[in-house]
C-alpha positions as CSV (number, residue, x, y, z in Angstrom):
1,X,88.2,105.9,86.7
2,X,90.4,103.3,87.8
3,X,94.2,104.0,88.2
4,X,94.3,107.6,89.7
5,X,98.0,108.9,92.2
6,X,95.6,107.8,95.0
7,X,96.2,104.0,94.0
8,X,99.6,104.9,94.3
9,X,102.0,103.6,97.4
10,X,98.4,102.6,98.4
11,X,98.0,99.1,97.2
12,X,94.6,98.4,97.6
13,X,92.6,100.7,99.5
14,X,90.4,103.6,98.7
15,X,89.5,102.3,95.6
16,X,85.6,102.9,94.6
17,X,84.5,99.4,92.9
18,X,82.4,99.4,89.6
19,X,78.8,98.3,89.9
20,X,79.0,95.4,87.8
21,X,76.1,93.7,90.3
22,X,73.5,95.9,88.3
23,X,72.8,93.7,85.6
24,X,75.0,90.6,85.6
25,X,73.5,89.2,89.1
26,X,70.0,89.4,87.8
27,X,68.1,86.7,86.9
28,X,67.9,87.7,83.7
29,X,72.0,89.1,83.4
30,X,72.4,85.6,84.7
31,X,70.4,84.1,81.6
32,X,72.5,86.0,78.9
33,X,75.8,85.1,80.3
34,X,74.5,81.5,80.0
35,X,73.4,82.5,76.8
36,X,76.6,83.8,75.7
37,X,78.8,81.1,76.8
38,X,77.2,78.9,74.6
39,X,77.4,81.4,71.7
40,X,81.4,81.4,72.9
41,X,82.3,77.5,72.2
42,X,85.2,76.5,69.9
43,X,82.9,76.7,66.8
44,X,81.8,80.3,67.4
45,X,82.8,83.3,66.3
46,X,85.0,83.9,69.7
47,X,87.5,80.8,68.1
48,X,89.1,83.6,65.6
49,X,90.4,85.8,68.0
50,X,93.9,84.9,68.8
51,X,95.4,82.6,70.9
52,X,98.0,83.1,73.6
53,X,101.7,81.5,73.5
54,X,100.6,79.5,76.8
55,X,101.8,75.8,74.7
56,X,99.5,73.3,73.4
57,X,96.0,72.8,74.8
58,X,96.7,69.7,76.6
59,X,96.2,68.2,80.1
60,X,99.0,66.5,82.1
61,X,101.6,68.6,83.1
62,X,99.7,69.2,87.0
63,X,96.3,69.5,85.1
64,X,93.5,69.5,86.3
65,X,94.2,71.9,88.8
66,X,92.5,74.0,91.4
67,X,94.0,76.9,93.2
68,X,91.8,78.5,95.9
69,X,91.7,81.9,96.8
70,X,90.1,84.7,98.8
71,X,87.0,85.3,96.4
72,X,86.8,81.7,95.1
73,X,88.4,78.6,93.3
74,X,89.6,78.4,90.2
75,X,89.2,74.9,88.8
76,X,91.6,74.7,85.7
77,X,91.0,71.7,83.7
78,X,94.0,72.0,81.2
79,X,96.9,74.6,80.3
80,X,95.1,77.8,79.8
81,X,95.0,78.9,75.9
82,X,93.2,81.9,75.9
83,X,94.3,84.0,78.7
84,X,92.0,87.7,79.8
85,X,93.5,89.6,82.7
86,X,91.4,92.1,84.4
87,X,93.7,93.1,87.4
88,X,94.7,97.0,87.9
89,X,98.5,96.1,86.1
90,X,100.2,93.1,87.8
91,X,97.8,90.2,86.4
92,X,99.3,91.4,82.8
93,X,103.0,92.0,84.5
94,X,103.4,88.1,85.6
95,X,101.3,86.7,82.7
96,X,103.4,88.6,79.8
97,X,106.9,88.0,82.5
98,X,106.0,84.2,82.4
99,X,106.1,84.5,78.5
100,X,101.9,84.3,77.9
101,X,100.7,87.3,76.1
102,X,97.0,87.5,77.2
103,X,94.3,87.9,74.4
104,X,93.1,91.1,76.1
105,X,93.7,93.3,79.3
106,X,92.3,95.5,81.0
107,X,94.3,99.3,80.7
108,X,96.3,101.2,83.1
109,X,95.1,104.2,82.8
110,X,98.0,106.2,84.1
111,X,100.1,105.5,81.2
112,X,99.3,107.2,77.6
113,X,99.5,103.2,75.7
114,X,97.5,101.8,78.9
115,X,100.4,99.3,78.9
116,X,103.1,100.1,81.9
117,X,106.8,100.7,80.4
118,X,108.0,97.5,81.7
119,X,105.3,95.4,80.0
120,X,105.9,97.0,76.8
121,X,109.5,96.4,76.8
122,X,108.9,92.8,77.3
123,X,106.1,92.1,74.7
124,X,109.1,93.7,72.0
125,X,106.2,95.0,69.7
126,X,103.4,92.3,70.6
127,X,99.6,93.7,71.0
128,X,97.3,93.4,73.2
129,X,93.7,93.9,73.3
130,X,92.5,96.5,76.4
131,X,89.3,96.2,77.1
132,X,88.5,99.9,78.2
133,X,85.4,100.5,80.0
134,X,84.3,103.3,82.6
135,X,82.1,102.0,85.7
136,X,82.0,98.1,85.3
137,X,83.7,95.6,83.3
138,X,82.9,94.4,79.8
139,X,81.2,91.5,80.4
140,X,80.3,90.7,76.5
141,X,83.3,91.3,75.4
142,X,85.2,89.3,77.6
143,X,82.5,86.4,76.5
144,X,83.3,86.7,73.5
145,X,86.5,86.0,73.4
146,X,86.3,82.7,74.9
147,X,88.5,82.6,77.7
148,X,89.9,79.7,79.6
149,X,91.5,81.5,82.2
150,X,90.7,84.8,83.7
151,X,93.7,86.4,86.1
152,X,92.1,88.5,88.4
153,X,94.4,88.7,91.4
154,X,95.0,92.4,91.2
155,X,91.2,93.3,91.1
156,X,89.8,95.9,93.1
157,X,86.3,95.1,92.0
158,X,86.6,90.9,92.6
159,X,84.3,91.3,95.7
160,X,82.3,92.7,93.2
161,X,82.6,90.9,90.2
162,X,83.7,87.5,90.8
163,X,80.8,85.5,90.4
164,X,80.4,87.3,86.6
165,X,83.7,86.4,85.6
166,X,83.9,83.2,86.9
167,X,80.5,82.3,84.9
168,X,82.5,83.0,82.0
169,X,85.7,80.9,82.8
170,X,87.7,80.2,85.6
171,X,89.0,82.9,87.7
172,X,92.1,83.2,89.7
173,X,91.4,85.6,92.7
174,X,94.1,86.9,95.3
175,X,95.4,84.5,97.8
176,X,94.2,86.6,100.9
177,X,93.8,90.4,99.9
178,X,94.9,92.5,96.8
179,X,96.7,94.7,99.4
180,X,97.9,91.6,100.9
181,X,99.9,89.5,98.6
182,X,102.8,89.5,98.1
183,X,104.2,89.9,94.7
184,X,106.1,86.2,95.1
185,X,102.8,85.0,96.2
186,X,101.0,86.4,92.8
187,X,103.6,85.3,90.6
188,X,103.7,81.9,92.0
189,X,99.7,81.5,91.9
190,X,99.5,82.7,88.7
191,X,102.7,80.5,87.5
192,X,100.3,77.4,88.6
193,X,97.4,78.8,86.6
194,X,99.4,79.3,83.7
195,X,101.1,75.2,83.9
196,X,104.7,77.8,84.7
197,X,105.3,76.7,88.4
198,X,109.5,76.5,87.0
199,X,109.7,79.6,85.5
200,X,107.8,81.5,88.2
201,X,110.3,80.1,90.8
202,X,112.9,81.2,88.6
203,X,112.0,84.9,88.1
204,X,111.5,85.3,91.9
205,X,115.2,83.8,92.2
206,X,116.2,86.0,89.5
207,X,114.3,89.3,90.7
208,X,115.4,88.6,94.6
209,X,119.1,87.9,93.2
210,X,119.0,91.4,91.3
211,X,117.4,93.4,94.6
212,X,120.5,91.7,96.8
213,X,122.2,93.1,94.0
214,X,121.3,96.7,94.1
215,X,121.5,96.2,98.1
216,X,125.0,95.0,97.9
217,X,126.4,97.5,95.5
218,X,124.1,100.4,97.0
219,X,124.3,99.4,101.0
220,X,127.0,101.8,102.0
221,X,125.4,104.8,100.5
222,X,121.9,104.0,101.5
223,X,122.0,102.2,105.2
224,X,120.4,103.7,107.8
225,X,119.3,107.0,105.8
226,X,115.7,108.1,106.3
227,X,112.8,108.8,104.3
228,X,109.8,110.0,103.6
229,X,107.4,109.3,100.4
230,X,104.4,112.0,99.7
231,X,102.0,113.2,96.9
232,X,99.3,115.2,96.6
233,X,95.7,113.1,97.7
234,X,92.7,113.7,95.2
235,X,91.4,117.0,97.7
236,X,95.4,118.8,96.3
237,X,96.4,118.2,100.4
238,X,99.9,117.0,100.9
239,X,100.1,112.9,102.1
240,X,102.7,110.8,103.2
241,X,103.0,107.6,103.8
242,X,103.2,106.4,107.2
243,X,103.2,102.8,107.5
244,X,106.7,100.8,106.7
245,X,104.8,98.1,105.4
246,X,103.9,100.0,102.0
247,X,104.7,98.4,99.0
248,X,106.8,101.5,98.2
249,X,108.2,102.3,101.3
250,X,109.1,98.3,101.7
251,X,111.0,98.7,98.3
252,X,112.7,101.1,99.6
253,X,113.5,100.1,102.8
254,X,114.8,96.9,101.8
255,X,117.9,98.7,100.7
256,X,118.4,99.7,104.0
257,X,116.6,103.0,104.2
258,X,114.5,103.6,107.1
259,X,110.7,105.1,107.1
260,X,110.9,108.7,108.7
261,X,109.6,108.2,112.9
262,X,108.3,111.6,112.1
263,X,105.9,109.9,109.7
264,X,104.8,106.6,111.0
265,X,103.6,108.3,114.3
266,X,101.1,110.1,112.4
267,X,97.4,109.8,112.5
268,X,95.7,107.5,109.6
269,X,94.1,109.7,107.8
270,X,92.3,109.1,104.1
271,X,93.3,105.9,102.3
272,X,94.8,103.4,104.4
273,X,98.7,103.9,105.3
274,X,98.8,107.5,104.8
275,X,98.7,110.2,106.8
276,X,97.4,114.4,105.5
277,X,99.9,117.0,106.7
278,X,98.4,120.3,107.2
279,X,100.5,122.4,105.0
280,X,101.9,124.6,107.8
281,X,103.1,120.9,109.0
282,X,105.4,120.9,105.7
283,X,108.8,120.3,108.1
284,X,107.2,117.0,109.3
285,X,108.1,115.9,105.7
286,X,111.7,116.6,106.1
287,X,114.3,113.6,106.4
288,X,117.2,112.8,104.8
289,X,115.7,111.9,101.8
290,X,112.2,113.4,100.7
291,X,110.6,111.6,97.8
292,X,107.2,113.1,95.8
293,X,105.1,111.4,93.1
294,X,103.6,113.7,90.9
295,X,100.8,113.1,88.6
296,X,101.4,115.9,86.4
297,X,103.9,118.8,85.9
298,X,101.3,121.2,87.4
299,X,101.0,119.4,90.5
300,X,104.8,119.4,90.7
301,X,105.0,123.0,90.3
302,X,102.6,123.8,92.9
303,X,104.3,121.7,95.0
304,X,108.0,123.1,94.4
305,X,106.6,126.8,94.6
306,X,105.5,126.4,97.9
307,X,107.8,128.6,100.5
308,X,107.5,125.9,103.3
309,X,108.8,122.8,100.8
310,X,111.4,124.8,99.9
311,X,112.5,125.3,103.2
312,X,112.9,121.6,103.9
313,X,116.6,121.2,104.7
314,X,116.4,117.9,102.2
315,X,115.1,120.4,99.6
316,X,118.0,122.9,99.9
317,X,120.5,120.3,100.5
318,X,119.7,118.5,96.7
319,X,118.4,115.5,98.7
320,X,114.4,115.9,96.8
321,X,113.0,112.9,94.4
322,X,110.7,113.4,92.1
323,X,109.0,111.2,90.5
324,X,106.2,111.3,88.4
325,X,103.4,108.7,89.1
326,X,104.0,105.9,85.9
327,X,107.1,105.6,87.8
328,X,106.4,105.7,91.1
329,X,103.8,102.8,90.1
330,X,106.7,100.3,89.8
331,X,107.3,100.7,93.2
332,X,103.8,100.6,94.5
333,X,102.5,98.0,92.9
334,X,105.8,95.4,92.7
335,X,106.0,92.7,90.2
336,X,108.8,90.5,88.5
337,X,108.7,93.2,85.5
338,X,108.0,96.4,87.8
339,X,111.0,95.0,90.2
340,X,113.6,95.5,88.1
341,X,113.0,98.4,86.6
342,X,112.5,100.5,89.5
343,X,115.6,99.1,90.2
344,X,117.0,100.8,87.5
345,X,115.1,104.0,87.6
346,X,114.7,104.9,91.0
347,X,117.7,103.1,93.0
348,X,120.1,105.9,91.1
349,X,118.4,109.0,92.2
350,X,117.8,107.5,95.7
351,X,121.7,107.2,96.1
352,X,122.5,110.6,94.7
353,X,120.1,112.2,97.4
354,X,121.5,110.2,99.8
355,X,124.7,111.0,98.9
356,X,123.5,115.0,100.3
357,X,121.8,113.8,102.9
């Protein structure tokens, strides 16, 4: 299942991809896509499903356009109308941040609507199709509703799956890697796809602008404090992150917190960027400020009731985050929605550790 605590402050590895080669990239899987694309023109029964507020279906305004990327290019021959993002959140974050509510998504699993709390905020009430599924994408379905744009740039199954969705419409891939890009490169790749270069510039001015912002009114209180992040990997052993180029620990240390050296010395081990702390290694953890995402509350507790955590000095001294994951996801997988409101969230509780560090 896609969207487990080990995605989390990963960003793109360790991920199992679904098998979607079994049947689409046979001759004969091959044959009914063809077959269903021409079941899927504007007279079929796909033109009643809704259409996205991308602007009138016209060329001009940079169209045609072709954008390459890692897994393929994606030839766009006008201003996308009927939008399908497939990515893991942030395909959904940028299109629904750049004002296009897609006609269907693929779910988040770690959240109980399948829609992150930023995104949901920002569509005020609008719906949006998921397109739930267990080892491979829904093919058919995402025939059938006729897309002519498919954002997949925060796919862990691309490698996988590209040629399938891009027989269905065009496909935007990531630029290098999905643990790669940044989230100003996404945003501005998928601002092209979209006809929205403007406005994607603009929310990267605006989300910079607001992270200067936290910096500058945070600075004092955070500069030069360390930090660790940890949770729990799918075996229930303890993890940390060890590499300062993490999407969470990056967040973090662009308010001038610094990545614990006690960490990034450590051994790779598991996903990539994290190291597994033998628990009678529990004091490697400490630094000034000790972070945890927790999936559940029962993790938490078996974390909290452990005799070794609690003798962290940043445990007895009040300087212990928790989060729990759906938060912890805004840092680890940053977007021009997720930005901000981690920004909100997390910055707070970071400065009140801090503050007993």
């Amino acid at each position: 299942m896609r969207g487990s605590n080990d995605m989390v402050h990963n960003n793109g590895t360790g991920v199992a991809r679904p098998l979607s080669r079994r049947f689409f990239l046979t001759a004969t899987g091959v044959g009914a896509l063809t077959a269903g694309l021409a079941a899927c023109g504007s007279g079929g029964s796909a033109g009643s499903a809704p259409t996205t507020s991308a602007g009138p279906a016209a060329g001009g305004g940079g169209f045609p356009v072709t954008i390459d990327g890692a897994e393929g290019k994606a030839v766009i021959p006008a201003r996308p109308q009927r939008v399908v993002t497939v990515g893991f959140m942030r395909d959904l974050d940028e299109a629904v941040s750049l004002g296009v509510n897609p006609l269907a998504t693929t779910p988040a699993s770690n959240f109980d609507s399948g829609l992150p709390p930023w995104v949901e905020a920002k569509l005020g009430g609008a719906k949006v199709e998921q397109l739930s599924y267990e080892d491979s994408l829904p093919f058919e379905k995402i025939i059938a509703l006729g897309p002519d744009l498919i954002l997949a740039t925060d796919s862990y199954s691309l490698a996988d799956d590209y040629a399938n969705l891009s027989a269905i419409a065009p496909t935007l891939s990531y630029a290098q890697d999905v643990a790669e890009d940044t989230w100003q490169t996404r945003v501005g790749r998928i601002g092209t796809a979209l006809g929205r270069e403007d406005e994607a510039d603009k929310l990267v001015a605006e989300v910079t602008s607001k992270i200067d912002a936290a910096k500058k009114q945070h600075g004092a209180a955070l500069a030069g404090k360390t930090f660790t992040f940890n949770l729990l990997n799918a075996e229930g052993a303890l993890a940390t992150i060890i590499l300062p180029a993490d999407a969470s620990a990056a967040f973090i240390s662009q308010l001038g917190m610094k990545l614990s050296d006690k960490v990034t010395g450590l051994p790779q081990s598991g996903p990539a960027g994290r190291a597994v702390v033998a628990q009678e290694n529990t004091a490697l953890l400490d630094a000034d400020v000790v972070l945890f995402s927790f999936r559940n509350p029962e993790e938490r507790a078996k974390v909290e009731a452990d005799r070794l955590f609690q003798a962290l000095p940043a445990v007895k001294r009040g300087a212990y985050v928790p989060l729990e994951v759906e938060t912890a996801l805004s840092l680890a997988f940053p977007s021009t929605l997720s930005i901000p409101y981690a920004l909100d969230k997390i910055v707070p509780l970071l400065v009140q550790a801090a503050g007993k560090a």
